[in-house]
C-alpha positions in Angstrom: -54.7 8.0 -56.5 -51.9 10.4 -56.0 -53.6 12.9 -54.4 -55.6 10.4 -51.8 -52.1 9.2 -50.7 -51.2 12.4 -48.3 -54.8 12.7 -47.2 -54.7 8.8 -46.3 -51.4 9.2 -43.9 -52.5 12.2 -42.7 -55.9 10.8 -41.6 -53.9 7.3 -40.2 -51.7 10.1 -38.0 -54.5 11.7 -36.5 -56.6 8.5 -35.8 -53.7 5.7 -34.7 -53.0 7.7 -31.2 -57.0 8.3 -30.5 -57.7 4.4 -31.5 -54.3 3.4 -29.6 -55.6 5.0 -26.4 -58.4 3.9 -24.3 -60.7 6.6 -22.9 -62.6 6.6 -19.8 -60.1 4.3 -18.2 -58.1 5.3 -14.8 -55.9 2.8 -14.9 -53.7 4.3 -17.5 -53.5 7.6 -15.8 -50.2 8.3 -14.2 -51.7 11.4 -12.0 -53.8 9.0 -9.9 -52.7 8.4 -6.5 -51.7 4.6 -5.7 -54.1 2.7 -3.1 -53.2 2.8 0.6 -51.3 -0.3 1.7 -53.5 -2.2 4.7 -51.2 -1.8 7.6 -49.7 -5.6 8.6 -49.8 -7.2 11.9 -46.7 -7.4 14.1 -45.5 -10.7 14.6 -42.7 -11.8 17.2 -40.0 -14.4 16.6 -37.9 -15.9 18.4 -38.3 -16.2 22.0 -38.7 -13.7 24.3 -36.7 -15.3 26.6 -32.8 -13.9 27.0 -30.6 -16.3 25.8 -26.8 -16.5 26.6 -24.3 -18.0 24.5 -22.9 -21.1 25.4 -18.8 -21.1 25.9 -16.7 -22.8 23.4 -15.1 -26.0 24.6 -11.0 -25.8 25.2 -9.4 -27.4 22.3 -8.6 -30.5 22.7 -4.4 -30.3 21.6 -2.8 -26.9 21.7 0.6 -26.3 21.4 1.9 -22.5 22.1 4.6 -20.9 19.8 8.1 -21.1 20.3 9.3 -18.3 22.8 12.0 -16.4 20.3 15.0 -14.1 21.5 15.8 -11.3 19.3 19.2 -10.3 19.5 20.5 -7.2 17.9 23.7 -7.8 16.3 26.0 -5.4 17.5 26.6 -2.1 15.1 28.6 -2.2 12.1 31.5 0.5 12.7 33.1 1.6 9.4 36.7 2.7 9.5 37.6 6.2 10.2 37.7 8.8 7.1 40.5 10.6 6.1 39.4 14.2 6.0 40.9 16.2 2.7 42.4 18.2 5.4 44.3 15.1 6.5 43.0 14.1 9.6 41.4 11.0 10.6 37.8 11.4 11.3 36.0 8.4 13.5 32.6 6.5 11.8 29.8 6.3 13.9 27.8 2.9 13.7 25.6 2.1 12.0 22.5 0.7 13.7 20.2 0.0 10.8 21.8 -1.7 7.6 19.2 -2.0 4.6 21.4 -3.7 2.3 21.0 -7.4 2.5 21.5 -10.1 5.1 22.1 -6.7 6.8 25.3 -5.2 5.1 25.5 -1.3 4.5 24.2 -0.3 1.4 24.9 3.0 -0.7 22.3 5.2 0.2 23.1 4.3 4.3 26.7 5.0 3.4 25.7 7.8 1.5 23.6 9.3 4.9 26.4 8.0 7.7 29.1 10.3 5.1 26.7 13.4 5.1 26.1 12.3 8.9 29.7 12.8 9.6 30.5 15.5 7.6 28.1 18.0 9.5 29.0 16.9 12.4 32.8 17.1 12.1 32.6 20.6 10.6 35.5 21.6 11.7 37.6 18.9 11.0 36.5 17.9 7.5 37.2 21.4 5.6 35.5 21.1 2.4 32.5 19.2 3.4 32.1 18.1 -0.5 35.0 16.5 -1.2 35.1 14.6 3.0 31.4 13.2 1.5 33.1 12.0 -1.6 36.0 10.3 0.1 34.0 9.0 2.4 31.1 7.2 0.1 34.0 5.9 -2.0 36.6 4.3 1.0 
């Protein structure tokens, strides 16, 4: 019986696929081409007949917005610096405070001080130490 075992798998290998597939049949062949579809019939819908669309009707309460002023509060001048050289060096405005409810912050101070130093070159002297004076008053 041992040595009918291999021959019986080896016989169910080779026959399973041959039984498993039909032969003769077209159906299962992937290489066939598909049938033509029959060509449909154009049907309209709709009418052919242009039509416009009707306007909406006004609403029946409207109330337009408020009309608002915006005013600019006028610029923020800081005091003038005191240079390292020991004069007094004027602040320009400042027109747009970050900080909140519109107060200078640093980095605006920080910017107006570097602002001021290369513009007053002459009158700072050690540009450095005027921006350092200057963020700090």
């Amino acid at each position: 019986m041992r040595k009918l075992w291999p021959v019986i798998v080896l016989s169910l290998v080779i026959v399973a696929p041959a039984a498993a597939s039909p032969q003769g049949h077209d159906d299962y062949n992937i290489m066939v081409p598909e049938k033509a579809a029959k060509p449909r019939a154009h049907q309209r819908r709709g009418s052919s007949v242009i039509v416009a669309p009707t306007p909406l009707p006004p609403p029946l309460h409207y109330l337009p917005p408020p009309v608002q002023s915006d005013v600019a509060p006028p610029p923020v001048v800081a005091p003038p610096v005191v240079a390292p050289s020991g004069q007094l060096v004027p602040s320009p405005p400042t027109y747009s405070p970050s900080g909140p409810h519109g107060t200078e912050s640093y980095q605006d101070r920080a910017v107006r001080c570097a602002h001021e130093a290369g513009v007053n070159s002459g009158a700072v002297g050690n540009p450095s130490a005027f921006i350092g004076s200057c963020i700090n008053q």
